[in-house]
N, C-alpha and C positions, 0 to 999 in steps of 0.2 A: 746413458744412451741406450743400453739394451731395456731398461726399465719403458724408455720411452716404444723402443719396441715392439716390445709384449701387449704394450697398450695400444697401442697402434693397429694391432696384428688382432687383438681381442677387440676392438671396434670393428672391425673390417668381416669378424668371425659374426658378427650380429645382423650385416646385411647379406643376409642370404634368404632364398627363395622362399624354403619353409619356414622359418621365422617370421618374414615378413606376410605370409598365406594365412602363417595362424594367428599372427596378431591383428589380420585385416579382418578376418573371420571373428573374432574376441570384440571388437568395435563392431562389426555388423548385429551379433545378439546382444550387446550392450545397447546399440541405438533401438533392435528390436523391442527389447522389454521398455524400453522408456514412450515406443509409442503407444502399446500394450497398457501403459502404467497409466500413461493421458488420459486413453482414450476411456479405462475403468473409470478414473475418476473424474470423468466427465457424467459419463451416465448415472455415475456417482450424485453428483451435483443436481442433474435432472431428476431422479426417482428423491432424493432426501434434500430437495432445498435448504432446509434448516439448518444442515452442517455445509453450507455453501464454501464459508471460509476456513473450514477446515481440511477438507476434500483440497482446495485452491494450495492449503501450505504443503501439503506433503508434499509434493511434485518435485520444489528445490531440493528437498531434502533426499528423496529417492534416485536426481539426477547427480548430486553431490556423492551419497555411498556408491553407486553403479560405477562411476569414471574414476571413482577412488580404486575401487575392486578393479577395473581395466588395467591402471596403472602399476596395483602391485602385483597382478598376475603376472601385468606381463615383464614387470623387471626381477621376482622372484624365478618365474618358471616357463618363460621364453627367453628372456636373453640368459638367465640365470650367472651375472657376470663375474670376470676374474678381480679377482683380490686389486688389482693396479686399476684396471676398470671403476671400481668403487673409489679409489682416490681421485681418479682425476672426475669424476662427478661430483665430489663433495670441493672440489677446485670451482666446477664450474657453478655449483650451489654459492658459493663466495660471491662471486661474481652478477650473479642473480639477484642477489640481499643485495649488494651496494649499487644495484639500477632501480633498486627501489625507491628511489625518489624520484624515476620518470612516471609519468601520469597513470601509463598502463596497469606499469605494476602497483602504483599507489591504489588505482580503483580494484585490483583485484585483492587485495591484501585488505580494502578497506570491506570490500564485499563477502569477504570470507567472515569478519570482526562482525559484519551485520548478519550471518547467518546463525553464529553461536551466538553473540548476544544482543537480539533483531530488539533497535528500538523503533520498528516497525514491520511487517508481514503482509503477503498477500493478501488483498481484501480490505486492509486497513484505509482508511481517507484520513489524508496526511497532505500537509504542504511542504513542499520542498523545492529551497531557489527559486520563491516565489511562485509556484504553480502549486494547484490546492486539486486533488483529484485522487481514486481510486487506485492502490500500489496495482497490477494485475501481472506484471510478471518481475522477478527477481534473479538477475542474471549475478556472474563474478565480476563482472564491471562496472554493469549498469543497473538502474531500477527506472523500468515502465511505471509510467502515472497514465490515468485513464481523464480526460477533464471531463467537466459536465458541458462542455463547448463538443466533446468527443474528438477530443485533439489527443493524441497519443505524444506524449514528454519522455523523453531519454533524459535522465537526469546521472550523471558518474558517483559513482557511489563513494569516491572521495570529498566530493562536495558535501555529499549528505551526511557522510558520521560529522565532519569540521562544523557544520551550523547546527542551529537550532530548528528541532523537528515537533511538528505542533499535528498529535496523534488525535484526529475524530472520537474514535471508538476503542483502539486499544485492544482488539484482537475480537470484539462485539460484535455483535450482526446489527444491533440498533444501536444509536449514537441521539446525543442531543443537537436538539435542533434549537437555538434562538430568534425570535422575532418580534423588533418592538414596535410601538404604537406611540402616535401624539395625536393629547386631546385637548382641549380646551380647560383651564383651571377650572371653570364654572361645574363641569360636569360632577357627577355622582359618582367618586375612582372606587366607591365601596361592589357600586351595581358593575361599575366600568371592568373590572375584575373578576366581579360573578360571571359577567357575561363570554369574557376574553378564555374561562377556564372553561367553561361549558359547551362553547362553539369548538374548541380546541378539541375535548373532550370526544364530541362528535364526527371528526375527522377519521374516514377508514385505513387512514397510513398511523394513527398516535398509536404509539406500543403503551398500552396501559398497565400492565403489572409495572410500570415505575413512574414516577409522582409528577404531575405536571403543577409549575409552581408559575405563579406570576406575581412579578415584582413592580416597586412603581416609586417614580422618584421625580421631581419636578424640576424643572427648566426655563432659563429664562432665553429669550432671544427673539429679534425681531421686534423691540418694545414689548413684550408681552410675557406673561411665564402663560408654563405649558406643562400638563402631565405627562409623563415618559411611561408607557406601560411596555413591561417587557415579558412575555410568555417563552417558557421554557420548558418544551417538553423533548420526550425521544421518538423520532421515529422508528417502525418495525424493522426497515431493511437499510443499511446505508445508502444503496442505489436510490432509495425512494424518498433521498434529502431535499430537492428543490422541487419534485411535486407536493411535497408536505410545508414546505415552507409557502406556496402559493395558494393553498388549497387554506390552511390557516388563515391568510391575510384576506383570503377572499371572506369567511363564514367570520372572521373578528368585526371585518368591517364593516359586514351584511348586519350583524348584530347591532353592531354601534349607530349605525345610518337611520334600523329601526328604533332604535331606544333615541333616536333625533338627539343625539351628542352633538355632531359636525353642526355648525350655523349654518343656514340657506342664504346665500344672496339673493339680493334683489333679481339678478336677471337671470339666474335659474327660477325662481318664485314666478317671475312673470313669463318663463316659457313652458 
């Protein structure tokens, strides 16, 4: 009973004015350097686009040590607490653990396992519970998806370590891009392929120091077989995935149309 007390009496010793001034104050330069931190590695971003995505990861990383540093400041050398005190927290730490099977704390426990070991990071293009778009921010519960629709996706980060996570790029600034083609078996798949890799070639989004490769495999359907041409190259920036996927299909097919692959119908012929 007096053990309870003391502890009692030593919680009650915690809420006082100056304690609470200087921890209000400890959280106020804590949030200051994190806008400080943004706001660098923003202009960060703008002067050196090139390290886009690496600039974008520090941020969890610098918001995770600062609130870490708040917390043990302030139970080291604000409350700095009694010996009973430190029991019944490691009581209430109990208790904590075994609500870890409510959502909350599963998505923050699962958000922490993705920050030591992220099988995906800011910047990356990742599908996750069916949405396929750019990670842009990385919270303890949640992970923002950016879509290419420009829909902003909340996804719980408990869902995301349990399934399967299918990573674009892998921490890259350029990722591969696929896009295939059907032709006609008649055609020439030798020239069909020269043509597919050269038009590709001259696209302003293709990242060229890495290999564009185009595959080709045939298909039957609708009565008929059919060439499958599949071009695979990377683009320079992952943002610039589905202008490069359109921009290809445009110059393949502009190529194919003049190399007169497609057959003309009659009532285009005759208009």
């Amino acid at each position: 009973m007096e053990d309870s007390r003391k502890a009692l009496q030593a919680i009650v010793d915690i809420i006082s004015f100056d304690k609470l001034f200087t921890f209000a104050l400890v959280c106020f330069f804590a949030w200051l350097i994190l806008v400080l931190s943004q706001f660098a590695l923003k202009q960060l971003t703008q002067q050196l686009p090139k390290y886009r995505l690496l600039w974008s990861r520090l941020y969890p990383f610098i918001r995770l040590i600062i609130w870490a540093s708040v917390i043990v400041y302030t139970i080291v050398v604000i409350i700095n607490p009694h010996e009973n005190l430190i029991l019944a927290v490691i009581g209430s730490i109990g208790i904590v653990l075994g609500l870890a099977t409510q959502e909350p704390a599963k998505n923050m426990i699962a958000g922490l396992i993705i920050m030591v070991n992220p099988p995906y990071r800011v910047g990356d293009m990742v599908t996750l519970s069916g949405h396929y778009g750019e990670v842009i921010k990385l919270d303890w519960s949640v992970t923002w998806l950016r879509t290419f629709d420009d829909n902003t996706v909340m996804v719980p980060n408990a869902e995301a370590i349990k399934s399967a996570v299918s990573n674009a790029n892998s921490g890259a600034l350029d990722e591969m891009v696929v896009v295939g083609f059907c032709l006609p078996i008649e055609v020439d798949h030798q020239k069909a392929m020269q043509l597919a890799k050269e038009a590709t070639q001259c696209s302003p989004y293709t990242f060229l120091n890495k290999p564009i490769i185009v595959n080709i495999a045939s298909h039957y359907d609708y009565g008929q077989h059919l060439i499958m041409l599949t071009v695979k190259a990377y683009v320079m920036d992952i943002r610039l995935e589905r202008k490069f996927s359109s921009d290809i299909n445009l110059r393949v097919l502009n190529a194919f149309k003049r190399a007169q692959f497609y057959p003309v119908t009659n009532s285009v012929a005759d208009s």
